[in-house]
N, C-alpha and C positions, 0 to 999 in steps of 0.2 A: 852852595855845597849841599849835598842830599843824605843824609841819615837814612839807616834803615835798621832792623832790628827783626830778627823771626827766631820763633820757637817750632819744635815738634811735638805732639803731645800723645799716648798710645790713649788710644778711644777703642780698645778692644771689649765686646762686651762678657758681661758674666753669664753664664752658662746654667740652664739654656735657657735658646732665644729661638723665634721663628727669624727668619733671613728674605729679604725681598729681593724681587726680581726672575724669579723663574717660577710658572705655574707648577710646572711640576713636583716644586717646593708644599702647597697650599695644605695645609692642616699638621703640617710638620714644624717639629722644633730642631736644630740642629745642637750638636751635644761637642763640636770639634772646631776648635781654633787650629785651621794648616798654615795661617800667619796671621799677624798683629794687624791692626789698622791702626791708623796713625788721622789726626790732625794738626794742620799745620795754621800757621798765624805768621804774616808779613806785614810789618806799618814801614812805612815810608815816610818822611820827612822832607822838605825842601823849605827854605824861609821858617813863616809863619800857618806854612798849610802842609794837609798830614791828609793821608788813605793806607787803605790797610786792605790782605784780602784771607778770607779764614777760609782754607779749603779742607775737605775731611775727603776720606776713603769710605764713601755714602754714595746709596743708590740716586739719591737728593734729599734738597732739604725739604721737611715740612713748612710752608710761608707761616705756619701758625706758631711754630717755631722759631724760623729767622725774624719774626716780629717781636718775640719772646726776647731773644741774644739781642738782637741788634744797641740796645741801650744801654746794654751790659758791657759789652767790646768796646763801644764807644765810649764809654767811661773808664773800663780797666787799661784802652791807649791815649785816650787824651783827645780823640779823633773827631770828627763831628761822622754823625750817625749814616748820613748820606753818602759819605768818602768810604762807603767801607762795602766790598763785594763778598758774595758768602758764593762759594763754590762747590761740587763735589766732585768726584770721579768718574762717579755713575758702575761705581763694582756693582755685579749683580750677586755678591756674596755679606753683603753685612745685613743690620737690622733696620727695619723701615724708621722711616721719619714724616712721615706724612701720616693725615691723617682722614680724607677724603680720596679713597681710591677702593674699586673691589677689592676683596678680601685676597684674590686670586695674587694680587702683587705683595702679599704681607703684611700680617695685623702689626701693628704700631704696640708695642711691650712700654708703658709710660717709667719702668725703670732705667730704662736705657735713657730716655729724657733726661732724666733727671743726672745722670752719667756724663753725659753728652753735654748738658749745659755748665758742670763744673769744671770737667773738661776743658772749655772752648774759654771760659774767663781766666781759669789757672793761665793755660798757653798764651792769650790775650795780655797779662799781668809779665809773663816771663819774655815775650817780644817786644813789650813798651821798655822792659828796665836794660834789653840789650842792645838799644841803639848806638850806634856808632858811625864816624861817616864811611861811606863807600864810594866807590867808583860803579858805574853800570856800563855796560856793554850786553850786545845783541848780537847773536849768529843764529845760522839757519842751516840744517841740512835735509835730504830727504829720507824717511823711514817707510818701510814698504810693506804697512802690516794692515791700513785699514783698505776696506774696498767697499764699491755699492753691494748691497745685500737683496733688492729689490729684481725680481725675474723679470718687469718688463722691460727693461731697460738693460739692452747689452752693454758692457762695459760701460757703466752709467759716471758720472763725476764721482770725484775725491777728493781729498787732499793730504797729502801724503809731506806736506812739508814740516818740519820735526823745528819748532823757533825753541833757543835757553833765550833767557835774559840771566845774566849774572852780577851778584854785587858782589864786591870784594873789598877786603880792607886795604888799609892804604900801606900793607907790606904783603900784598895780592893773593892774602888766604881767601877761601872761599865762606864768607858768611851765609849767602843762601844763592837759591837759583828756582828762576817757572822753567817750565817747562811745557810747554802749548802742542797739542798734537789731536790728532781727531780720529778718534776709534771707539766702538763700544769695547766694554771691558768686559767680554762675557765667556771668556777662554774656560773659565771654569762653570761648570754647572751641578759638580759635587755639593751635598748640603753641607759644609763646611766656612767657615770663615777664613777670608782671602780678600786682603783688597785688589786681587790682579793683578794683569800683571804690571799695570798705571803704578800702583801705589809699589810693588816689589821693586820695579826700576829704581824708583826712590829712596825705600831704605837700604838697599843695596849701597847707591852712590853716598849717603849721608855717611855709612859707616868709612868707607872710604874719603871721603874731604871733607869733614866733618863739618857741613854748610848742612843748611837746613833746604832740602830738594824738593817742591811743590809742583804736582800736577795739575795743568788747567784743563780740562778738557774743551774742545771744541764742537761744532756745530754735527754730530755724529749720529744722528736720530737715525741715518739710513745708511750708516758702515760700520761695518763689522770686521770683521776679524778671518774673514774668507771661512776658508775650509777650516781653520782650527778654531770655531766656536764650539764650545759647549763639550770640550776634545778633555778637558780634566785639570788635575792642579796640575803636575808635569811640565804639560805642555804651557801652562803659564808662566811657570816659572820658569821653563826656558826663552820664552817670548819675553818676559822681563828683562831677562839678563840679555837679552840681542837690545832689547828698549836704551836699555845701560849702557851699552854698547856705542849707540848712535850718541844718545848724549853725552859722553864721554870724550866721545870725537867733538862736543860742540863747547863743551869744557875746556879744550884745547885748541880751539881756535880762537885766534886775536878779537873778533866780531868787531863791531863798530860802536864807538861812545858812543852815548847817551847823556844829549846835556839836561840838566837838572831844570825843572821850570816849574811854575806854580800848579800845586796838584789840585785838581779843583773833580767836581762830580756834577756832571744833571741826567734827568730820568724823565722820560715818558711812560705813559699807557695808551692801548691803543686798543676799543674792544674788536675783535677777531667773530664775525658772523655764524651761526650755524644756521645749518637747510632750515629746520623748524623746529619749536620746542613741542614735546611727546605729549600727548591727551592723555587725561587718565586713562582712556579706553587704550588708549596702546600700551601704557604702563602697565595697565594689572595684563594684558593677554604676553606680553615682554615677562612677565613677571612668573608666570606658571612655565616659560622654558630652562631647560636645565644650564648650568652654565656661570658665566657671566652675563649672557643675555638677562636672565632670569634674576644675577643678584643685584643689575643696575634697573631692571622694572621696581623688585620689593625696595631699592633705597630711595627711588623719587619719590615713590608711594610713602615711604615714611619721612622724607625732606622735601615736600612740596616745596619750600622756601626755599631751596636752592636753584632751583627753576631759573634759567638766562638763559636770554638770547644770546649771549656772543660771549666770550670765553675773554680776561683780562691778560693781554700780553705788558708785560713791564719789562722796560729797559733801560739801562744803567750803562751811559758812559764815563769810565773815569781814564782822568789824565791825567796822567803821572812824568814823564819825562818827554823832552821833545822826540818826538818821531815813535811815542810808546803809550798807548790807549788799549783799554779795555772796554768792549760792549759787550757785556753781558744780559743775557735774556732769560726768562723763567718758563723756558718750553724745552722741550726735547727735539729742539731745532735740529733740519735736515742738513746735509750739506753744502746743499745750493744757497742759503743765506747763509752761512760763514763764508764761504767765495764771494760772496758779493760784496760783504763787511770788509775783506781783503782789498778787494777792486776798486774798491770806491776811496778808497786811502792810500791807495799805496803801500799795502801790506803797514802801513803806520800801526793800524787798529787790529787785535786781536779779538776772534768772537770768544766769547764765556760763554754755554750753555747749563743748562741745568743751573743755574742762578739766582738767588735770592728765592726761592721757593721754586713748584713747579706746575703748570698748567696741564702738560700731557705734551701730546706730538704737536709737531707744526710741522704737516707735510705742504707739499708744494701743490701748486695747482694739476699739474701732470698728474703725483698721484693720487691726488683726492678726486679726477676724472676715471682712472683706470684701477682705484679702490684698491684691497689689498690689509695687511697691519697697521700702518703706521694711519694713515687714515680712516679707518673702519674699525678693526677689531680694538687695536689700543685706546681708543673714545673712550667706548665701555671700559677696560680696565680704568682708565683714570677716568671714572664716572662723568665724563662730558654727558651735559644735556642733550647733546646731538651731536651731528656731523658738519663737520666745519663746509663753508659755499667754498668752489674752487677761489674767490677773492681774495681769501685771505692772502696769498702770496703778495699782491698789488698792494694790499693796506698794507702789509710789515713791509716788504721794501721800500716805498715812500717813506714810510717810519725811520728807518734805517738810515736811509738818506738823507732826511732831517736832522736826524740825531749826529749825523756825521760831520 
């Protein structure tokens, strides 16, 4: 039999705050909450073995942070420290959590920390004391709101497939429900506070079946939101409530059991190469341009010591019910490694991006050859040392496929 138990918790912050994810944000504080953020907290049960997963309405986590929580959640569930997946949404409207990136993505406000970690034990504390048993089921439909965002690539991959898992109690109210889909959440680019329209789908439906609604995101580093990014809150909030929409429909579909089996976790790292690490002679002449260019020359210059050759990819599979796994990664994984994560299982395994902290992009070989953001310019924003060899796709898929 399987236990399960989730809280929601609002993690909205106090006012004001700078907000990450949009350069055009950069020296600004935003003075407007246009909706709450929420974190959510799911532990699981089966036997004698337990996972849990904490997903918030966050651009991601900071690892210096999820290193921080981790021992915290795993004592306020009972869980062991390694069963447990920290997730976020990737809104590009709340406050940063990281704490090595240019400035350009949003300075880290250490009150919000301190917010955020009471936060995350409270919810933690109030999903351990509400376990009960459930039944689980899986269904799938498709939602048609992410797309490739990348111009050399016409009609490039997606994945447009919308998975619930739902638990239910054993007189089939709804306790809680994931929700897995793969889009950026960047509909809004107002300097306001919005989890998007990932996290509006959610509290939306929670008001309505009073189950606790979590968003996973998926492998989305390179899909967007088509024509309506960056389009205002409006249109998020209508894209939410279409979001609602689908899930709703998947709410009401039968989906297929899920039988209950030992929940167990294991994790790799895997280092990820760059071209070459920068000379001081390239640093300080990188350092006099204006930019980002310029703020990732002055930060090596003053953090020699973070200087690497190869960028740490960490992965996290947990197994939670037969035919239901999670790999989660701590990159801003593209979409061609969630398709593969799918392929390789049999849609068994769900990818988790943005995961237990975060690295920056993991573009694929194609466009780390034909350059671009997610390759190039986003480095510098999350102060990579350098630019990744086109390799790395070969080293994480092999990974990938171990871990599988």
């Amino acid at each position: 039999m399987m236990q399960a138990g989730a809280a929601a918790i609002d993690i909205t912050p106090e006012l004001p705050i700078p907000l990450a994810g949009f350069g055009s944000r950069q020296g600004t504080v935003t003075t407007e909450v246009a909706d709450p953020l929420f974190l959510r907290v799911t532990v699981v049960e089966s036997g004698d073995t337990a996972g849990a997963v904490v997903a918030a309405d966050l651009l991601s986590w900071g690892p210096e942070l999820v290193e921080r929580l981790r021992p915290l959640v795993a004592d306020a569930l009972g869980v062991p420290a390694g069963c447990i997946t920290f997730t976020a949404t990737h809104t590009h409207s709340a406050p940063q959590t990281a704490q090595w990136h240019a400035p350009i993505l949003g300075p880290l406000d250490p009150r919000y920390i301190e917010l955020l970690t009471d936060r995350v034990v409270a919810a933690s504390a109030a999903a351990s004391a509400a376990l009960e048993p459930v039944t689980v089921r899986r269904t799938s439909r498709l939602h048609d709101l992410g797309s490739y965002r990348r111009a050399d690539v016409e009609d490039g991959p997606r994945d447009n497939e919308l998975t619930t898992v739902t638990f239910r109690r054993a007189d089939g109210s709804l306790l809680a429900a994931w929700v897995h889909y793969t889009c950026h959440p960047v509909i809004n680019a107002a300097n306001a506070v919005t989890p998007d329209f990932a996290g509006l789908a959610c509290t939306s439906l929670e008001a309505e079946t009073g189950g606790v609604i979590t968003y996973l995101q998926g492998c989305c580093g390179d899909q967007d939101p088509g024509s309506l990014a960056s389009t205002g809150l409006a249109a998020a909030r209508r894209e939410g409530a279409r979001l609602a929409d689908t899930i709703r429909k998947t709410l009401a579909d039968e989906g297929r059991e899920l039988t209950p089996t030992a929940i167990k976790a294991s994790w790799s790292t895997v280092e990820l190469p760059f071209r070459s690490v920068p000379t001081e002679y390239e640093l300080r002449a990188a350092s006099t341009r204006p930019g980002v260019e310029g703020e990732w020359g002055r930060f090596y210059l003053a953090h020699p010591e973070r200087l690497r050759p190869t960028a740490t990819l960490v992965l996290q599979r947990l197994d939670l019910l037969e035919g239901l796994s999670l790999l989660a990664l701590n990159a801003e994984a593209c979409v061609e490694y969630g398709l593969a994560v799918r392929a390789a299982t049999g849609n068994r395994c769900l990818p988790v991006a943005y995961a237990n902290g975060i690295i920056g992009y993991l573009p694929t070989a194609a466009q780390i050859r034909a350059g671009g953001y997610e390759p190039v310019q986003s480095a510098r924003c999350y102060l990579l040392p350098g630019l990744f060899v086109p390799e790395v796709e070969g080293i994480t898929l092999e990974e990938i496929r171990n871990m599988l």
